[in-house]
N, C-alpha and C positions, 0 to 999 in steps of 0.2 A: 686323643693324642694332645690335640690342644688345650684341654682344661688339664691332664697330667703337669704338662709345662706350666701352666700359669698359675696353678698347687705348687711345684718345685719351685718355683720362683720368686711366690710367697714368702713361700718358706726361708727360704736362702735369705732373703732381705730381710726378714724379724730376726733371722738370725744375728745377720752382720750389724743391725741397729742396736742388739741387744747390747753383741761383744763388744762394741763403742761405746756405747756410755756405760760400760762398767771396768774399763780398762787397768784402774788399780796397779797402776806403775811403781814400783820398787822408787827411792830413793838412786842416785846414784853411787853413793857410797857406801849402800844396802847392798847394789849390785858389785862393787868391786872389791867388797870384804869376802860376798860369796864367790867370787870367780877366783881368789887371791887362794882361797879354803878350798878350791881344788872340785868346785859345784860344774857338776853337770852343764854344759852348755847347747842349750836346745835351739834352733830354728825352725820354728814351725812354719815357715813359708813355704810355697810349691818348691820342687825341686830344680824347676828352671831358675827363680829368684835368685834357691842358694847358688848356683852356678853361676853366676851373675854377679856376685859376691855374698862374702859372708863373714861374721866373727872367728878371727882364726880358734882353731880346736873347736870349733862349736858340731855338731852331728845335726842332719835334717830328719825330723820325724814331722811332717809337715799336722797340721792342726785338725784336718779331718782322719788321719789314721793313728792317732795318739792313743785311742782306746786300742784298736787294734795289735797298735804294737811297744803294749805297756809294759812288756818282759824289758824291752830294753834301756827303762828307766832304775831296773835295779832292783833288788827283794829289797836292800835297806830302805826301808821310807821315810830315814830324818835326813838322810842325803841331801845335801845340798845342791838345789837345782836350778837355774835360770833359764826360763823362755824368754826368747823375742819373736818379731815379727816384721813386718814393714813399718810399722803406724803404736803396734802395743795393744790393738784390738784382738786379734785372733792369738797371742800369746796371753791376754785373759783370759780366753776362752779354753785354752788345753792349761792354764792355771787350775781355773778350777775344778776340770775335769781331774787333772791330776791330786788335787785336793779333795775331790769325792771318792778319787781311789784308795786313797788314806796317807796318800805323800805329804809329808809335813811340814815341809822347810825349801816349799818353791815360791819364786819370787816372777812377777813379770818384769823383766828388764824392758820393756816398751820395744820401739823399732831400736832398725838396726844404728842409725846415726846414730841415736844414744847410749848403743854400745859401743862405736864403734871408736866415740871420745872418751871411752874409759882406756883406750890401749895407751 
């Protein structure tokens, strides 16, 4: 039990070191040409976050079920799509998830503050 945990824990931390240093933040005039073009707006934060606030019209598909629930990114794959998150860490990470799925025109919009001075 205790070496499971301290595998999962592992894990979890290479993880979140990874999604940080490669965070790959859009421009913000990147992001507010695609929001303006009518792009997808994602929060991949837990759902308590979004509740907590959020980029208005944005939908939560939090960053660990984005594979899961890749139907509701849309068959179009040149869709224009913006992730965030808290920080801009874990919207790189369902970035490129979403980029190995074969979506072509998603951008990380970083955390939420910096969405949240494009309103």
């Amino acid at each position: 039990m205790t070496f499971t945990f301290i595998v999962i824990a592992v894990v979890a931390l290479l993880t979140l070191v990874f999604w940080s240093q490669n965070k790959n933040t859009a421009s913000a005039t990147e992001v507010k040409t695609m929001i303006d073009a009518k792009a997808l707006v994602v929060d991949v934060r837990t759902p308590m976050e979004f509740q907590m606030g959020h980029f208005p019209g944005a939908v939560n598909i939090p960053v660990d079920a984005v594979m899961a629930r890749i139907q509701e990114f849309g068959k179009d794959k040149a869709k224009p799509i913006v992730v965030y998150c808290a920080s801009g860490a874990r919207s790189g990470g369902a970035q490129r998830m979403l980029s190995q799925a074969g979506y072509t025109n998603v951008v990380n919009g970083g955390g939420l503050r910096q969405m949240m001075s494009l309103r």
